[in-house]
N, C-alpha and C positions, 0 to 999 in steps of 0.2 A: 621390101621394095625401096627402102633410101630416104631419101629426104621430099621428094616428088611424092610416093606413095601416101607420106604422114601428110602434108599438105593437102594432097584430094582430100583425105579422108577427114581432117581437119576441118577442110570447107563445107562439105556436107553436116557435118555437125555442128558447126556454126549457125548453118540455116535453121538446125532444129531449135536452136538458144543452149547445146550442151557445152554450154561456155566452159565450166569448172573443167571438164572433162576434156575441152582445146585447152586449157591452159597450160595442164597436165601432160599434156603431150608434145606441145611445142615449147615448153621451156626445156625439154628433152633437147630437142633438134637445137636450139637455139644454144645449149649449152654445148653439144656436139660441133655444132659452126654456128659461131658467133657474127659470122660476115654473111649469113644467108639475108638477104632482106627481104624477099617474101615472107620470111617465117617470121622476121621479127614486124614485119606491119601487120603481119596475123597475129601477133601474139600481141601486139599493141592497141588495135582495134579488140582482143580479147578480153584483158585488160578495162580498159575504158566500160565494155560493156557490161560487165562484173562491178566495177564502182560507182556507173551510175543506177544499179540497183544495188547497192548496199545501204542499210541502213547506218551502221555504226560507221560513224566519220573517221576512224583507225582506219578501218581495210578500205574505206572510201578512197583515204587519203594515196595508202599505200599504192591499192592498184594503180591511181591516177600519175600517182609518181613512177613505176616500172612502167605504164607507156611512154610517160615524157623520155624516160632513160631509153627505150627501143625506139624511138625516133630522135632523139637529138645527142645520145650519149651521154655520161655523167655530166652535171652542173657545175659550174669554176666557183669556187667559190676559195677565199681569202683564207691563209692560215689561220689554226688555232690559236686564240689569243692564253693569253698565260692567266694561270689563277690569281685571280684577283687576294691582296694580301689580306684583305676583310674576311675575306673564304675561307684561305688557309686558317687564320689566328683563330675560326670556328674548330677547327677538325684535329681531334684527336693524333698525336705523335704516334699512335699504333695505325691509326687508317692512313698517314703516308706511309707508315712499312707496309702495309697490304697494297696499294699503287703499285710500289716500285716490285711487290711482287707479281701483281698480275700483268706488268708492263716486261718481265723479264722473258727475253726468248731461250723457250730450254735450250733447244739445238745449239745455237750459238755457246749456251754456258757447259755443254757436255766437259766432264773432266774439270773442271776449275771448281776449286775452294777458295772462297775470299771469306774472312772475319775481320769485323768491325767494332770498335768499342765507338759508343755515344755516350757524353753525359753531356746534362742540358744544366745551366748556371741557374737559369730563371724558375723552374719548376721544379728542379732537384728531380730529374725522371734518367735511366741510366738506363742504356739497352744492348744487346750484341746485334747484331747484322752477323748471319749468316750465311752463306752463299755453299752448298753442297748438294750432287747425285741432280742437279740439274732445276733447285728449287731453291726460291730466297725465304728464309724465316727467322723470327727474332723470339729474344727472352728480354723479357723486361725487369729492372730489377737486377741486371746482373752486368758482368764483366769479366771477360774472357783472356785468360791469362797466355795466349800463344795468339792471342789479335794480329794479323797484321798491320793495322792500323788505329790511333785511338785519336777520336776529337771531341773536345770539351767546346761549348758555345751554347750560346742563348737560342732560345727555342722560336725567336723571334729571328735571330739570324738565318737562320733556316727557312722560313718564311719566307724571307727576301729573297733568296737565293730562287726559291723553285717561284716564287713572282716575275724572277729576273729584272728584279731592282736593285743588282749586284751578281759577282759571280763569287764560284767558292774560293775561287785565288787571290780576287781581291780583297773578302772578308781575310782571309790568312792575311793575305800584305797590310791591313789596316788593323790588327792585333784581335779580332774581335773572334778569331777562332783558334784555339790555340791545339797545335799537332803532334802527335806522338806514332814512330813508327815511320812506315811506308805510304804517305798519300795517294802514291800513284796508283795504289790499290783500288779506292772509292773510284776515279778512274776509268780503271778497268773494269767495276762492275758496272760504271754508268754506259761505257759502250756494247753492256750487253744489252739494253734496256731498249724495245722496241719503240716508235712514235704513231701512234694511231691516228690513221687520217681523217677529217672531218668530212669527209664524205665520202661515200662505198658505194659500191656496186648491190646492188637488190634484187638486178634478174639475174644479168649477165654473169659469166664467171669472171675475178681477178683475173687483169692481165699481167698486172704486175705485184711483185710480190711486196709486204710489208718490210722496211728493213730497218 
């Protein structure tokens, strides 16, 4: 019976308290048409009454927040600010290779092979960057003789860079990274590299895509 059908039926069991069970059904409709606003003040009063009996202050929070989002739409909120350089100089040279790989969009990298040589001055630590069949991974400890590109720098240089308390050209232009090979390469992997937004959507579906 359409979107009218799930709504009667919706409000009659509302009146029962089978809240779980409206929720389940109009985040349906609501993901089907997102511009219904019956459904979504039904599913916002749903919501609301699901979190003010929740115990656990998690799904408390969460319901409270998917109503606020089906009446006023996501929150504005300020760019992501950059990792703090204190952060970085915490974290391990292999857990920014895992970043840059879960930051990698496959689709975008279908077909491309990119290789990387790193060595690091300061730590004496030597890696490949990978980039192959749609996946970025590294070996530590080694160097890869058909690299397309190879950079030597301090591990603190690097630091900076993803702080962005410099960029990686003007580390080159100030001697503090030194290059071998094709740069334009690193590049080209960094424009595969998706930006994750600081705020999502929780009920609604994306309207717009990640790029």
């Amino acid at each position: 019976g359409g979107a009218d059908a799930i709504l009667a039926r919706a409000a009659k069991d509302v009146a029962k308290g089978e809240f779980r069970f409206v929720a389940q059904a109009l985040s349906h409709l609501v993901f089907a048409d997102p511009d219904n606003q019956a459904a979504r003040a039904m599913l916002a009063d749903t919501f609301e009454q699901l979190g003010y009996a929740s115990e656990s202050s998690t799904w408390r929070n969460a319901y409270l927040f998917g109503a606020q989002e089906l009446r006023q739409g996501m929150p504005k909120a300020p760019p992501r600010a950059a990792m703090p350089r204190e952060t970085l100089a915490a974290l391990r040279t292999e857990q920014l290779w895992d970043v840059l790989g879960v930051r990698l969009n496959g689709p975008k990298a279908e077909g491309k092979r990119i290789v990387l040589n790193w060595s690091f001055t300061d730590t004496g630590e030597s890696f490949v960057l990978n980039l192959e069949n749609c996946a970025l991974t590294y070996a530590a400890g080694a160097q890869a003789a058909d690299a397309d590109a190879g950079f030597t720098l301090a591990r603190g240089v690097l630091d900076e860079v993803i702080a962005k308390l410099t960029t990686f050209p003007e580390a080159v232009g100030a001697g503090k990274i030194e290059v071998s090979g094709n740069p334009m390469r690193l590049g080209e992997l960094m424009m595969l590299m998706d930006e994750f937004p600081r705020m999502f959507e929780i009920v609604e579906p994306k309207r717009t895509a990640i790029s």
